[in-house]
matplotlib code that plots the C-alpha trace (Angstrom):
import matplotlib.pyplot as plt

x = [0.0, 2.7, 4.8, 1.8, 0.8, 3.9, 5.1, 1.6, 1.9, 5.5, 4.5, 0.9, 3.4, 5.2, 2.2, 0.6, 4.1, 4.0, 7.2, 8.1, 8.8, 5.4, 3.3, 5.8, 3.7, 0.4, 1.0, 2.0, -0.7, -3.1, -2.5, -1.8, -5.0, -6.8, -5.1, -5.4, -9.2, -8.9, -5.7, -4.8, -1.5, -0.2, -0.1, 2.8, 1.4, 4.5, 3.9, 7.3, 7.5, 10.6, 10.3, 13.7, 12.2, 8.5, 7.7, 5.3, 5.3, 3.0, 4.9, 2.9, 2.9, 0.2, -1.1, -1.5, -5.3, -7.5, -9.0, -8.3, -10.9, -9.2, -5.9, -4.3, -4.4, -3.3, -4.4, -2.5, -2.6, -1.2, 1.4, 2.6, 2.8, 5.5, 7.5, 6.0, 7.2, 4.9, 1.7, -1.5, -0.5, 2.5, 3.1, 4.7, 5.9, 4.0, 5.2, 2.4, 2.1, -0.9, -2.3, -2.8, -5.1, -8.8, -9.9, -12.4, -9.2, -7.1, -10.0, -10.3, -6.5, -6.6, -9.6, -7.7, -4.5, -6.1, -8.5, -4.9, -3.4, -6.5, -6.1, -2.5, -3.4, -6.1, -4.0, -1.1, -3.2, -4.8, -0.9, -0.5, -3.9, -3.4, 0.6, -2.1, -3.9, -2.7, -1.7, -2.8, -3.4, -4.7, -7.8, -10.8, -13.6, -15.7, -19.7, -21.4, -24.7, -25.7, -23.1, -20.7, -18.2, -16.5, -13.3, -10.6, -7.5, -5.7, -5.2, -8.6, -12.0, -12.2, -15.1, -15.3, -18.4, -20.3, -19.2, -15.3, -16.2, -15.3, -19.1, -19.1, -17.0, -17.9, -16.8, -18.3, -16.9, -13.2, -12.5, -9.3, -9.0, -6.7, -7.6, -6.2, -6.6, -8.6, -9.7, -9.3, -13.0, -13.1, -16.4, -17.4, -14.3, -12.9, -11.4, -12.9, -10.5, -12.4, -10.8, -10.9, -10.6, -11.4, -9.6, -6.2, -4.2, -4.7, -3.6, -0.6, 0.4, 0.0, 2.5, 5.0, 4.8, 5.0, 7.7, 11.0, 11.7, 9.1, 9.8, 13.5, 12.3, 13.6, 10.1, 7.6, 3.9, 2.6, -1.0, -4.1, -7.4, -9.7, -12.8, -12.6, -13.6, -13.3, -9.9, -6.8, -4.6, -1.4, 0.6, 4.7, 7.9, 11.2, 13.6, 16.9, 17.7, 18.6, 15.1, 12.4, 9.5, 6.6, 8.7, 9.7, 6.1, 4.8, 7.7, 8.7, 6.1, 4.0, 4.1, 4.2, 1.2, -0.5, 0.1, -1.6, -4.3, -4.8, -5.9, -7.7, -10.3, -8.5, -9.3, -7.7, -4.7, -2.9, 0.7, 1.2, 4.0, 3.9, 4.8, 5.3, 3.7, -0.3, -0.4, 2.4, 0.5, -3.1, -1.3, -0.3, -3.3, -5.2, -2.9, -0.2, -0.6, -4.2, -4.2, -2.8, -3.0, -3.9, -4.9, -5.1, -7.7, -6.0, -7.8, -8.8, -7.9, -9.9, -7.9, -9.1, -7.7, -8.0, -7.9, -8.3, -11.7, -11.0, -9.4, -12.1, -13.9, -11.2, -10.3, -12.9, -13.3, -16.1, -19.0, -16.4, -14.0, -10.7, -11.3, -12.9, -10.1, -7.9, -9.0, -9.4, -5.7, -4.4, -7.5, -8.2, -11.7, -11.4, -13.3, -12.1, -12.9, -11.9, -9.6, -13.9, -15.7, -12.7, -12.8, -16.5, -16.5, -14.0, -15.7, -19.1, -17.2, -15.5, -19.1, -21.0, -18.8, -18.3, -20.6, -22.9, -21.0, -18.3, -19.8, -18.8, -21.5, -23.1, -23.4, -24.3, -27.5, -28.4, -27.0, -29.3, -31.8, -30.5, -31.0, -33.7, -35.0, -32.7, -29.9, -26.9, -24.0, -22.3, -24.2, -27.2, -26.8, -25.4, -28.4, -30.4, -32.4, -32.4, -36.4, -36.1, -33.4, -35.7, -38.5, -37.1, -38.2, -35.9, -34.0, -33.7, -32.8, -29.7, -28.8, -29.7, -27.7, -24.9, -25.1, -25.3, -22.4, -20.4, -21.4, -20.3, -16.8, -16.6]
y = [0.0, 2.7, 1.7, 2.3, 5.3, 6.7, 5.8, 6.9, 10.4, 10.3, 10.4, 12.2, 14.9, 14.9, 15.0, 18.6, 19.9, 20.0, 19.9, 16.4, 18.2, 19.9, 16.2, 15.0, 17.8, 16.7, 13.2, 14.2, 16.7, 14.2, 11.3, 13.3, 15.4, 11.8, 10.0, 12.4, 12.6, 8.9, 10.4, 13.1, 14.9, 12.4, 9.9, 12.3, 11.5, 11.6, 11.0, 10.3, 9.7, 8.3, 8.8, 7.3, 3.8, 4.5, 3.8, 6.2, 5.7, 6.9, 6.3, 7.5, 6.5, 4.4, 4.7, 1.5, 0.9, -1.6, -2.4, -0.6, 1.2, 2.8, 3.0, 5.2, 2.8, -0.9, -3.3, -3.8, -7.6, -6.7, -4.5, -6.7, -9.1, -7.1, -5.5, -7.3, -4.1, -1.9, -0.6, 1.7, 4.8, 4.0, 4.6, 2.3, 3.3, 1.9, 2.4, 1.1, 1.0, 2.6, -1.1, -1.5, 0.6, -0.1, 0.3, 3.2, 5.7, 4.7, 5.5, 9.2, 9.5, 8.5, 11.3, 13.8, 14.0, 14.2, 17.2, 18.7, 18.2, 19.7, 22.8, 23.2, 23.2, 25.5, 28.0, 27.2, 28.4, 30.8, 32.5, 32.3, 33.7, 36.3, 37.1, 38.4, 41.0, 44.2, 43.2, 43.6, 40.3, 39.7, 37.8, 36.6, 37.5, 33.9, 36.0, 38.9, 39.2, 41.3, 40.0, 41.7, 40.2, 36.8, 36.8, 33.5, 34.8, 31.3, 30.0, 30.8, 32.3, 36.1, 38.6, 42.2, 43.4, 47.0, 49.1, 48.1, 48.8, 51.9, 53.8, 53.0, 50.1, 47.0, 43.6, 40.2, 36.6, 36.3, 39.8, 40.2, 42.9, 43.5, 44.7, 45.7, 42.8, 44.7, 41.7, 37.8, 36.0, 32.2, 30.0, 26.6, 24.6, 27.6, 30.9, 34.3, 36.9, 40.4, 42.5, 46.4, 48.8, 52.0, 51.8, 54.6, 52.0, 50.3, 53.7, 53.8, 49.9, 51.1, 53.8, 51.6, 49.0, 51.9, 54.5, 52.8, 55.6, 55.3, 51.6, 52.4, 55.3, 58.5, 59.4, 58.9, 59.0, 61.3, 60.9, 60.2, 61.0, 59.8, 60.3, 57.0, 57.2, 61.0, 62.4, 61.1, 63.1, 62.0, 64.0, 62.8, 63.9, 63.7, 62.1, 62.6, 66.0, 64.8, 64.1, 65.9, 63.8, 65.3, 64.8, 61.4, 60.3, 61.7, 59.9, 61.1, 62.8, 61.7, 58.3, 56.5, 58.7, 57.4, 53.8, 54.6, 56.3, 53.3, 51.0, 53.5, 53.8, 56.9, 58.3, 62.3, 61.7, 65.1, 64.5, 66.8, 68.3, 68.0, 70.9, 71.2, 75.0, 74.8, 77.8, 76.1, 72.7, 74.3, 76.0, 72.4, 70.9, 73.1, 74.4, 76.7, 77.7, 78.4, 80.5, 83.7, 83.6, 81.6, 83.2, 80.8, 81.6, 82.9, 79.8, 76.4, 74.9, 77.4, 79.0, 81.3, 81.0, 83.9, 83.3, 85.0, 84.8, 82.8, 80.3, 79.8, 77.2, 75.3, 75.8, 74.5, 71.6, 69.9, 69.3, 70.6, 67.4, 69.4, 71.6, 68.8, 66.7, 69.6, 70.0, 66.2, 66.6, 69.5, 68.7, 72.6, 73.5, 75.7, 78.4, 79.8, 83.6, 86.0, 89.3, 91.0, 88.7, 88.0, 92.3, 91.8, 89.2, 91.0, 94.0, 92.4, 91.3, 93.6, 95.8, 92.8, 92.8, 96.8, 98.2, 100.8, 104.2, 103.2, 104.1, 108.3, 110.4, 108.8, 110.3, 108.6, 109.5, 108.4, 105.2, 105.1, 106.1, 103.3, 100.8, 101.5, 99.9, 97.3, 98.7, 97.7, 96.9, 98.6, 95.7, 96.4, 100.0, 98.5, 96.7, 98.6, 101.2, 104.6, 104.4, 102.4, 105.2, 107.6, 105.9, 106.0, 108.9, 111.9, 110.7, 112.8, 111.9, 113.5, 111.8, 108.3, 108.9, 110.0, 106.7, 104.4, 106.0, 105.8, 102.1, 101.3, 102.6, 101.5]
z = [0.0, 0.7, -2.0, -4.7, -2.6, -3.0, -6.9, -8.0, -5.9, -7.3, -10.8, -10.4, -8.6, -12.4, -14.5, -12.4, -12.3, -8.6, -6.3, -4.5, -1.4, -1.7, -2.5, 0.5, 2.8, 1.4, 2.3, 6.0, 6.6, 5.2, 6.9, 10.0, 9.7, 9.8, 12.0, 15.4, 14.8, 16.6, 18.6, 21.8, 22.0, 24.4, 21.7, 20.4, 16.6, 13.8, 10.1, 8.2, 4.6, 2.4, -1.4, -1.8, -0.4, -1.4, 2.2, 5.0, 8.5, 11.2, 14.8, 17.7, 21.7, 22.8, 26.6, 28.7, 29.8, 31.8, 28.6, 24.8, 23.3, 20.1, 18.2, 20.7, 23.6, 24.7, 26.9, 30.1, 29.6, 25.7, 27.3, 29.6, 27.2, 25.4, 28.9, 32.0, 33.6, 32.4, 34.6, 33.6, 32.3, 30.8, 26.9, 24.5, 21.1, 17.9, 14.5, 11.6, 7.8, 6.0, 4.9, 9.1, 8.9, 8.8, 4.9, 6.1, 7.2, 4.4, 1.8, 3.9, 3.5, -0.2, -0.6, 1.5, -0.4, -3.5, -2.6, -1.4, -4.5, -6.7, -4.3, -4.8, -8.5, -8.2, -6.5, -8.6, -11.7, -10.0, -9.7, -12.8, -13.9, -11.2, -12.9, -15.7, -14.3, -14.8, -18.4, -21.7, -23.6, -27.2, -27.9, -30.6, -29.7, -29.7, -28.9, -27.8, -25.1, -22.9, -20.5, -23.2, -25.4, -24.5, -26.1, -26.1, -24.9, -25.0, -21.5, -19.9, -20.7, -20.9, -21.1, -21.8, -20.0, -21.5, -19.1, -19.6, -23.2, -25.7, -26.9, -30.6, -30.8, -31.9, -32.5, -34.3, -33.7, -35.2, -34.5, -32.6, -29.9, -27.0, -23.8, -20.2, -17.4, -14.5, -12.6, -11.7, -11.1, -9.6, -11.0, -10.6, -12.6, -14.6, -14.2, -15.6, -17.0, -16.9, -19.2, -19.8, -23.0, -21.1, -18.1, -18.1, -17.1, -20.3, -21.5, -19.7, -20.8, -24.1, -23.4, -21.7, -24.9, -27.5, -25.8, -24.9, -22.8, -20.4, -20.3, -19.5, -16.9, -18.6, -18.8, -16.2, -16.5, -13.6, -14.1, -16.8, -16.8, -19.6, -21.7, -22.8, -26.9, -26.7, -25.2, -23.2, -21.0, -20.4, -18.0, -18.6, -16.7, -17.8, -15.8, -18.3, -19.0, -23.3, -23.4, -24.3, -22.8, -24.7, -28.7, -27.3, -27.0, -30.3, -31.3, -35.4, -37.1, -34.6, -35.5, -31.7, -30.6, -33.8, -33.2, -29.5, -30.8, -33.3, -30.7, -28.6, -31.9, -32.7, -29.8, -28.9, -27.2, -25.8, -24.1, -20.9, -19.5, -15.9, -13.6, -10.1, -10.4, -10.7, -12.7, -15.5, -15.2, -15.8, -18.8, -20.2, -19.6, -21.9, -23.9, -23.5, -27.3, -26.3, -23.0, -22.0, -18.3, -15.5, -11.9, -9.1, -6.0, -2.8, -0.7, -2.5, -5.7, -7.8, -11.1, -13.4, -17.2, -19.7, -23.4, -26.5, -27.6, -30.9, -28.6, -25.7, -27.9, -28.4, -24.9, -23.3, -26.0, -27.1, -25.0, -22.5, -22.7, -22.7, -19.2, -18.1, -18.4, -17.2, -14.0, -13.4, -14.3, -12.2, -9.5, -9.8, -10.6, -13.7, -15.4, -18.9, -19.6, -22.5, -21.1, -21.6, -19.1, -16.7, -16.3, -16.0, -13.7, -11.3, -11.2, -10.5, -7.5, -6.2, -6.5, -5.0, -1.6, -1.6, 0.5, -1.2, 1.2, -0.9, -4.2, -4.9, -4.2, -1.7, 2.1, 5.1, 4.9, 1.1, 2.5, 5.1, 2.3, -0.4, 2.8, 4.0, 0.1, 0.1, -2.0, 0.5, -2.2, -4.9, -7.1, -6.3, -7.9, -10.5, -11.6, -10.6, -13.9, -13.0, -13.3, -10.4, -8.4, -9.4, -7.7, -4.3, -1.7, -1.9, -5.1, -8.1, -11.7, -11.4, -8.4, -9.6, -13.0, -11.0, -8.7, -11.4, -13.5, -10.5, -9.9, -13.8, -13.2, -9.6]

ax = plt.figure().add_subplot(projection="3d")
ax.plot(x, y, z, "-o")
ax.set_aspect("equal")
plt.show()
C-alpha cells in the first residue's frame, strides 16, 4: 500500500508539475489530519515519509489501559505481554504502515491527499492567472450578449463586459481585440478573466509597450485621466535631461502617438508636460498655445484661465472634454474667460462685496436712504435702472444717473 501510494503520488506529482517536497507535505498533513481525529497529544502522533524507499510511517505512543478502546491505547494484559514491567498509564511506542489501517481511514487519506493536490493546482493556476492582471493580452472575440463580449485569450475564458467597453466600438466573432486585465473571477471549474478597453491603465500599458523611454524610466507618466472614446490626457515627466518627454512620445512625425491612438479607436490623445507649479501645469493641460494667463484663487484649488476669444472654444473643448479633463488633471476647478468677461466678472465682485457708502456720491444719509429699500452693495446700484433710483423717496434723476455712472466705473 505505501509503495503504490507513494510511486503513483511520485509520478501524479510529475504530470501537475507540482514539487516532490510539496506532495511529500500533502502526504504528512493528510495522513496526520486523519489520524489524530482517533488520537490526543499524548499519543505524540508523527507522520514520516521516504520517497527514496517508497515507504510512509505513522509512529505514535500508545497509553496503557484496563482495557483498549481505540488505536491510541493498549491493553494492560497486551502491554505486559511485550515488557512485563509496564503498569497503567504507561506509553509504548507503535510504528504502523498505511495497509494497518482499517480500509475506512485509508479511503479518507486517499480522498484527503487528492483534494490537497487539486487545491495546490487551483492556487497554482490561480498564480498564474493572477501574474495576468494588470496586463494587456490579445484575444478573438468567440460571442457577444448582454453580458458583453467573450473573447478567447488562449489559456482561460475572458469577457469584456459593456461598461469596460469603448461607446461605438464594436466587435463580431473572429474579431481580434486587445484589452487591459482589471480583474481575476473564480467559477465553478474555470477561471474568468475580466478585461478592460477604457480603463487609463490600459492607457498607460500602451505607453510603456510603445515609448522605450518610459519603459527604461527616462520618462515617467505622472497621471491620466480619460474620456474614454473621446480624449486622453497623459501627464509625462522627464527624468533625463537629453530628453524631451513630450517629442519622445509623439515619437517622429508623430508616429508613436498614432500607433496609440490606433488601438484606442483613434481616440484624442494630448501628451502633458507635468509641472510642479499649478499655474504652469493648468497652462499644459489646456494648452499653453491656447491660454494667456492663469490666476489661481488665494484659498482652494480654484484658477481662473483667460484666453483670446478665438481660442475659448477650443479651450474649453467639445462638449467641454478638454477643461474637463484639465481640472481632473491638475484637481483645480477651472473656469475659462476672454480678457472681456474675466474684467466683467472682477468687477461684478468687487461691486458685489463693496458696500454701497463706498460708491462716490453717496453720504451717510443716502445710505441710510438706499438701505432702508434694500440697496446695501455697490451691485445692487449697478443693476439697478435709473427708473427704479428715481422711484425711491428723496432721489432725483440727477442723483440716480450719478449713482449708477459711479457704480459702472466703480
Amino acid at each position: 500500500m505505501s509503495t503504490n501510494l507513494m510511486s503513483s503520488l511520485a509520478t501524479l506529482a510529475n504530470m501537475k508539475q507540482i514539487k516532490r517536497d510539496e506532495i511529500e507535505h500533502i502526504i504528512q498533513e493528510s495522513i496526520y489530519s486523519t489520524v489524530i481525529k482517533k488520537l490526543t497529544s499524548e499519543n505524540e502522533l508523527e507522520v514520516v515519509t521516504d520517497f527514496a524507499s517508497n515507504t510512509v510511517e505513522v509512529r505514535f505512543l500508545k497509553i496503557v489501559v484496563e482495557r483498549d478502546t481505540n488505536i491510541g491505547e493498549i491493553s494492560l494484559e497486551e502491554a505486559q505481554s511485550r515488557n512485563a514491567h509496564l503498569e497503567l498509564g504507561d506509553k509504548i511506542s507503535f510504528r504502523m504502515g498505511l495497509m494497518d489501517f482499517e480500509p475506512k481511514m485509508i479511503k479518507t487519506i486517499r480522498r484527503t491527499i487528492l483534494e490537497h493536490i487539486k487545491q495546490l493546482e487551483e492556487d497554482r493556476i490561480r498564480g498564474d492567472f493572477e501574474r495576468q492582471k494588470n496586463q494587456i493580452v490579445m484575444g478573438k472575440v468567440t460571442k457577444s450578449d448582454y453580458n458583453g463580449y467573450a473573447v478567447d485569450i488562449g489559456y482561460a475564458d475572458a469577457l469584456l463586459p459593456p461598461d469596460e467597453q469603448i461607446d461605438d466600438e464594436y466587435y463580431k466573432p473572429g474579431d481580434r481585440i486587445r484589452a487591459f486585465v482589471i480583474d481575476i473571477r473564480n467559477r465553478k471549474n474555470t477561471t474568468l478573466i475580466i478585461l478592460s478597453r477604457t480603463s487609463p491603465e490600459f492607457v498607460k500599458k500602451l505607453f510603456e509597450m510603445e515609448i522605450p523611454e518610459i519603459a527604461d524610466g527616462d520618462i515617467k507618466i505622472k497621471k491620466i485621466v480619460r474620456e474614454p472614446g473621446i480624449k486622453t490626457k497623459v501627464a509625462v515627466e522627464g527624468n533625463n535631461s537629453e530628453i524631451d518627454p513630450v517629442a519622445a512620445c509623439l515619437g517622429p512625425k508623430g508616429t508613436r502617438l498614432d500607433t496609440i491612438r490606433s488601438e484606442l479607436g483613434n481616440e484624442l490623445v494630448d501628451i502633458v508636460l507635468w509641472d510642479d507649479s499649478p499655474e504652469e501645469l493648468i497652462a499644459n493641460a489646456i494648452g499653453t498655445d491656447l491660454i494667456d494667463r492663469v490666476y489661481l484663487a488665494d484659498r482652494g484649488k480654484f484658477a481662473r484661465v483667460i484666453v483670446d476669444a478665438k481660442n475659448k472654444n477650443q479651450a474649453i473643448g467639445k462638449k467641454g472634454k478638454n477643461v474637463k479633463l484639465a481640472a481632473k488633471l491638475t484637481e483645480y476647478k477651472l473656469d475659462i474667460y476672454t480678457e472681456e468677461e474675466f474684467e466683467s466678472k472682477i468687477g461684478e465682485e468687487r461691486r458685489v462685496t463693496s458696500h454701497i457708502s463706498d460708491l462716490d456720491g453717496v453720504t451717510p444719509k443716502l445710505a441710510e436712504i438706499l438701505k432702508g429699500y434694500g440697496y446695501t452693495s455697490v451691485q445692487d446700484i449697478f443693476e439697478a435702472s435709473i427708473d427704479e433710483l428715481c422711484n425711491l423717496e428723496g432721489m432725483g434723476k440727477k442723483t440716480a444717473q450719478k449713482l449708477k455712472e459711479s457704480a459702472e466705473y466703480f
